[in-house]
C-alpha positions as a Markdown table, in Angstrom:
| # | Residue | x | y | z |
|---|---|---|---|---|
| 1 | Unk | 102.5 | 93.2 | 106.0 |
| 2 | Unk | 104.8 | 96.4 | 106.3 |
| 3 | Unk | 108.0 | 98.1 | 108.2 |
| 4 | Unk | 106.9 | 101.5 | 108.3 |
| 5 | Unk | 109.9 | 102.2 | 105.8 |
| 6 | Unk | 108.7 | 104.1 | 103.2 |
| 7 | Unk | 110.6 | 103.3 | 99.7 |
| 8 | Unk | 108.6 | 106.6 | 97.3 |
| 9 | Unk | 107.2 | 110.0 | 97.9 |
| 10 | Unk | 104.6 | 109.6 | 95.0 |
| 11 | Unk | 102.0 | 112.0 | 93.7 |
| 12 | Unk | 98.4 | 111.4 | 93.4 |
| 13 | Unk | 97.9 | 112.1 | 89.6 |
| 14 | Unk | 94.3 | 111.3 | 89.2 |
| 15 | Unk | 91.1 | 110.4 | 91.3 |
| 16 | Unk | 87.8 | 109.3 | 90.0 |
| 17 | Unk | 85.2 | 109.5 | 92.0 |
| 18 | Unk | 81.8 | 107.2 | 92.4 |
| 19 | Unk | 78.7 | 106.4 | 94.7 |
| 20 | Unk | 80.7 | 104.5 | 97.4 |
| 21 | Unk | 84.5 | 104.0 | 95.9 |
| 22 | Unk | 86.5 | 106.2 | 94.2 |
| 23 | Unk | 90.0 | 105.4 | 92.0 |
| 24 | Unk | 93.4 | 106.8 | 92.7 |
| 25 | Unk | 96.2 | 107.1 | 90.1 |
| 26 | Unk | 99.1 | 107.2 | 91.8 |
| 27 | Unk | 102.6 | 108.5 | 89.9 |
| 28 | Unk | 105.4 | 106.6 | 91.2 |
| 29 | Unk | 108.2 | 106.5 | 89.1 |
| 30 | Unk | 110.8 | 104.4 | 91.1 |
| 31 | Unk | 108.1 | 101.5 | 92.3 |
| 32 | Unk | 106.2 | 101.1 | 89.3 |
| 33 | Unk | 108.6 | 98.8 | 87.6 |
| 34 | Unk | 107.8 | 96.5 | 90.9 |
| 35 | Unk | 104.6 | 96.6 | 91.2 |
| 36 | Unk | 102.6 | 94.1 | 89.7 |
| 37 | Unk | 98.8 | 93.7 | 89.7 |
| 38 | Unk | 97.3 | 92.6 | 92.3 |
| 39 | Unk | 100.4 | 93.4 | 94.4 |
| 40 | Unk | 99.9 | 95.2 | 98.4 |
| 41 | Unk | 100.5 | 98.7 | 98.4 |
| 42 | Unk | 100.6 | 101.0 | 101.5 |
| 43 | Unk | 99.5 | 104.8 | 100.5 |
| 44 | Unk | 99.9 | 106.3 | 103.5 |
| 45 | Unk | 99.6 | 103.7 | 105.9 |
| 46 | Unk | 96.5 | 102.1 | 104.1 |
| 47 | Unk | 96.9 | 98.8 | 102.3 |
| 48 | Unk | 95.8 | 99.0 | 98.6 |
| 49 | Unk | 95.9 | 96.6 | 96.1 |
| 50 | Unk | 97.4 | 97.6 | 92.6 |
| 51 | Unk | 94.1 | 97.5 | 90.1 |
| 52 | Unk | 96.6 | 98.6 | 86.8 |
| 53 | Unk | 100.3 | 99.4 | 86.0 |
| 54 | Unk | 101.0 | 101.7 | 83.3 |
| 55 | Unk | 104.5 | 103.4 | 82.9 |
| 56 | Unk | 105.2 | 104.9 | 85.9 |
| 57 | Unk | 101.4 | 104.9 | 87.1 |
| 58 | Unk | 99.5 | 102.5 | 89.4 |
| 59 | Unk | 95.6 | 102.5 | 90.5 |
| 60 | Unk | 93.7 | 101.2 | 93.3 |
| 61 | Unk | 90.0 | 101.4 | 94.0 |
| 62 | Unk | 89.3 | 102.4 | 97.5 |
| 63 | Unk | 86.1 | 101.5 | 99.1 |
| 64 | Unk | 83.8 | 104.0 | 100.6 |
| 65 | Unk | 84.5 | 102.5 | 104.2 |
| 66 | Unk | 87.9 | 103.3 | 103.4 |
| 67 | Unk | 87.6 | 106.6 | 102.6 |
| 68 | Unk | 85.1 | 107.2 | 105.7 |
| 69 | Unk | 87.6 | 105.8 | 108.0 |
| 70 | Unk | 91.1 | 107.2 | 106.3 |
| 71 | Unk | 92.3 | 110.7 | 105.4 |
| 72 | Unk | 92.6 | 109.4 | 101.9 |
| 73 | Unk | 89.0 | 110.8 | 101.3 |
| 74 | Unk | 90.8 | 114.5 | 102.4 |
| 75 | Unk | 94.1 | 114.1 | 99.4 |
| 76 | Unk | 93.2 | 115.7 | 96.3 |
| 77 | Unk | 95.2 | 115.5 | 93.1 |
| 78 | Unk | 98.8 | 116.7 | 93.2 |
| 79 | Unk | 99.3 | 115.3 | 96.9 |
| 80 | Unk | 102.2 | 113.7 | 97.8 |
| 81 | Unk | 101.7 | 110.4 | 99.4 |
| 82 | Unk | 104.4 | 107.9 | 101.4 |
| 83 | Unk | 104.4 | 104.3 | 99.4 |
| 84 | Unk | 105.6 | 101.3 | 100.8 |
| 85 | Unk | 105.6 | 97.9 | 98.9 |
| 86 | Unk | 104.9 | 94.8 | 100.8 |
| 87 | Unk | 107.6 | 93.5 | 102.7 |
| 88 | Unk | 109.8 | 90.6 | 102.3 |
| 89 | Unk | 111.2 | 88.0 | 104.4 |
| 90 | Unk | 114.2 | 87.7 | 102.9 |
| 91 | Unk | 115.5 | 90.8 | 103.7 |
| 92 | Unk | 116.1 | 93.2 | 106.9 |
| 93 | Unk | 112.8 | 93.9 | 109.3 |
| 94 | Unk | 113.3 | 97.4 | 109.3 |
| 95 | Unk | 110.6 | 99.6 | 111.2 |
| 96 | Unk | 108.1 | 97.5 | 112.9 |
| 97 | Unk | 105.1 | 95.3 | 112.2 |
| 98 | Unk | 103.0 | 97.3 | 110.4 |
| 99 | Unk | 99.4 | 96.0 | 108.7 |
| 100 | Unk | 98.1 | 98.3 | 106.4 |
| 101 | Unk | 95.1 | 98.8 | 108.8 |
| 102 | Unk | 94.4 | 101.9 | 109.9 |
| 103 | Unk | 93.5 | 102.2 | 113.6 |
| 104 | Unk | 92.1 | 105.8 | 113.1 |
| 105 | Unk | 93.0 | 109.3 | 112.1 |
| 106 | Unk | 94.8 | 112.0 | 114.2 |
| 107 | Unk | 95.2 | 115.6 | 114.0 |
| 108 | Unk | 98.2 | 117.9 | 113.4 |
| 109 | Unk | 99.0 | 120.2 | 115.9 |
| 110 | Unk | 101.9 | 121.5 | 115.5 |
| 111 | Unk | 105.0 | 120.7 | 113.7 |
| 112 | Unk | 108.3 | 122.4 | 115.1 |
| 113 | Unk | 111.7 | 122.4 | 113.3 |
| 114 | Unk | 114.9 | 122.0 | 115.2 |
| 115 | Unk | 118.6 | 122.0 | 114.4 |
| 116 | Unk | 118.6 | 118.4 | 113.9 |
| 117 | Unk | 115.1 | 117.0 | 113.6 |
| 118 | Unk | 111.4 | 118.5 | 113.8 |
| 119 | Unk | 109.4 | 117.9 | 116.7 |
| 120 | Unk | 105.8 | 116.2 | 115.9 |
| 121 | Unk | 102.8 | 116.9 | 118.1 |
| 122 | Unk | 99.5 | 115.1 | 116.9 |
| 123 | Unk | 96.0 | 114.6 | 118.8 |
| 124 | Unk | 95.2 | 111.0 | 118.8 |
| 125 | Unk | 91.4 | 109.5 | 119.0 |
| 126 | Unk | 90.9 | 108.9 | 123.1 |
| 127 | Unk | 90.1 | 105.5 | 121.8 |
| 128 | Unk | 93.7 | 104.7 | 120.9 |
| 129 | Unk | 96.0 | 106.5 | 123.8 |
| 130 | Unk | 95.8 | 103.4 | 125.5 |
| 131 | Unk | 98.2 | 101.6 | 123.4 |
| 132 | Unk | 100.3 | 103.9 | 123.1 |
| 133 | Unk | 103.6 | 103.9 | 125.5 |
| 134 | Unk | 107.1 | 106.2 | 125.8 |
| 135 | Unk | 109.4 | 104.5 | 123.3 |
| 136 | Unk | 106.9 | 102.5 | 121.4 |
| 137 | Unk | 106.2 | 102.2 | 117.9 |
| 138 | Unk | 103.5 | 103.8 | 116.3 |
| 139 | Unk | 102.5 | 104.3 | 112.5 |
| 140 | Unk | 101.9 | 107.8 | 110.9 |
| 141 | Unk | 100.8 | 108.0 | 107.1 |
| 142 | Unk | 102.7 | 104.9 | 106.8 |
| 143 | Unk | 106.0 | 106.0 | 108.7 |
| 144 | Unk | 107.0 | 103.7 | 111.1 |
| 145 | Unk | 108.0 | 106.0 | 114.2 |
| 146 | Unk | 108.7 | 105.7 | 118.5 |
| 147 | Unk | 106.7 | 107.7 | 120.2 |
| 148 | Unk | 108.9 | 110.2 | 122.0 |
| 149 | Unk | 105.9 | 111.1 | 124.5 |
| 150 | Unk | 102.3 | 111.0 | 125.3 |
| 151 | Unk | 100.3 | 113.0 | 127.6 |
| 152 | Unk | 97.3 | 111.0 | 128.9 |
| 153 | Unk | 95.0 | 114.1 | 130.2 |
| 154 | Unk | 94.8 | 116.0 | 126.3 |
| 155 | Unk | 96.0 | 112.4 | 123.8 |
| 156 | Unk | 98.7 | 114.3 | 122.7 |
| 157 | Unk | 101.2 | 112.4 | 121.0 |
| 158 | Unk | 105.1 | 114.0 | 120.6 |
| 159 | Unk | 107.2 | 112.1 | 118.1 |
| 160 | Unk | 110.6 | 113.7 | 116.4 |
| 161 | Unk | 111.4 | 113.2 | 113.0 |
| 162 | Unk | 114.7 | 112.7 | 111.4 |
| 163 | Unk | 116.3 | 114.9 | 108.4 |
| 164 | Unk | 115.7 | 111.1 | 106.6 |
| 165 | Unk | 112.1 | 111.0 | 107.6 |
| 166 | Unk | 111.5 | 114.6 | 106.6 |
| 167 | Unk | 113.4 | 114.3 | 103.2 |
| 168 | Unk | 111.8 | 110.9 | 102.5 |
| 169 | Unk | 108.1 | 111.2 | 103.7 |
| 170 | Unk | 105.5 | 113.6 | 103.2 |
| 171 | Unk | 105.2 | 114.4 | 107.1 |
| 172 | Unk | 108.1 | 117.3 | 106.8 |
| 173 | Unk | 104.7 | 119.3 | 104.9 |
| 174 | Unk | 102.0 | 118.4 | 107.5 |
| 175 | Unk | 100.6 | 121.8 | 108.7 |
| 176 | Unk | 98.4 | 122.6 | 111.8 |
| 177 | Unk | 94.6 | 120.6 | 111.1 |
| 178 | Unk | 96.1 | 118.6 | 109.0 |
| 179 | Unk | 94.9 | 114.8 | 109.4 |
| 180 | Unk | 97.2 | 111.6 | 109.6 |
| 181 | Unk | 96.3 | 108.3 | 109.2 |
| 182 | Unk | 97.1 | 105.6 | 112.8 |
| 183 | Unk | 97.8 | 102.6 | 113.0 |
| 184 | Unk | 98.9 | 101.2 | 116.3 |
| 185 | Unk | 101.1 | 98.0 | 118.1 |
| 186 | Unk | 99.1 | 95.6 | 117.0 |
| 187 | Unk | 100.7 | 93.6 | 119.9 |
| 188 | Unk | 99.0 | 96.0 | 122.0 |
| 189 | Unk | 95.8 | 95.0 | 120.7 |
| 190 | Unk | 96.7 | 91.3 | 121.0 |
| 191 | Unk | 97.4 | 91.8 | 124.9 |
| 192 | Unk | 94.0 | 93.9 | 125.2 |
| 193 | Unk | 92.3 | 90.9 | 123.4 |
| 194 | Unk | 93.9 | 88.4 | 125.6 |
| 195 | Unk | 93.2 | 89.8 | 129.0 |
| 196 | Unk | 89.6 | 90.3 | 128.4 |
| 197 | Unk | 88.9 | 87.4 | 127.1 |
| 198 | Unk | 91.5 | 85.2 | 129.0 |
| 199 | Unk | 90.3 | 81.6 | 129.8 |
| 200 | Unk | 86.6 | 82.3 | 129.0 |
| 201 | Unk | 84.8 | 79.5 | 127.1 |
């Protein structure tokens, strides 16, 4: 489990390819210390598990399903990528819930500075407008956001982005056709669950 609160901007140093996986090598200098193997690690937005540490580098495999279903199959070395550690219950629930599981993959289309903050229009799957509302949290790349806007009748999603967000994430890059990974309330998927099945046997 996740907040959305992204605690590195690492750099994808290496990735081996195979028939239906492939191995990133990840360069992140102030979480390595942390990160022990086996340990949950959110690379934009996906959940990852830590397959080696060594010095300031950590690798996880990622399954071809993964890569089908993720923009991680479009990175390429030299990306920067938003890491999140899991989180902890002992300390502040920042963000919001946020599993690791990607929901789907949007499209950039535009991504306007302002005097304060940028404004962050992306095209969601038709599939997932429906749980998204005004003012509620959503997940891009791993960046626990609210949704300033939506508009039903083109799935365009408007969210603004904080000097923070921009210094600390790699959304303040994100170009036209670019892709980001979503992940959506899951309490939005619980209440979809719940009223279809309701009190069926």
């Amino acid at each position: 489990m996740f907040t959305g609160l992204i605690s590195e901007l690492g750099t994808v140093s290496a990735i081996t390819k195979g028939a239906d996986s492939a191995v990133f090598t990840i360069n992140a200098p102030a979480l390595s210390a942390e990160i022990k193997l086996g340990d949950s690690v959110a690379v934009n937005g996906v959940c990852l598990s830590a397959t080696s540490v060594t010095g300031t580098e950590f690798t996880a495999d990622v399954m071809i399903q993964t890569l089908s279903l993720t923009s991680l199959a479009h990175i390429s070395v030299g990306s920067a990528v938003n890491l999140e550690l899991a989180a902890q219950l002992n300390a502040r629930m920042g963000g919001h819930l946020v599993q690791g599981h990607v929901d789907g993959v949007a499209t950039v289309i535009e991504l306007a500075p302002g005097d304060k903050w940028a404004q962050l229009d992306i095209k969601v799957p038709a599939k997932l407008s429906k749980y998204i509302v005004n003012q509620g949290s959503i997940c891009l790349d791993g960046v626990s956001l609210t949704v300033g806007q939506i508009n039903d009748e083109s799935d365009l999603v408007t969210v603004w982005l904080i000097p923070e967000t921009l210094e600390r994430t790699n959304l303040s890059g994100k170009q036209p056709g670019d892709l980001v990974n979503v992940e959506v309330d899951v309490l939005a998927k619980y209440v979809e669950r719940l009223l279809i099945k309701g009190d069926k046997p």
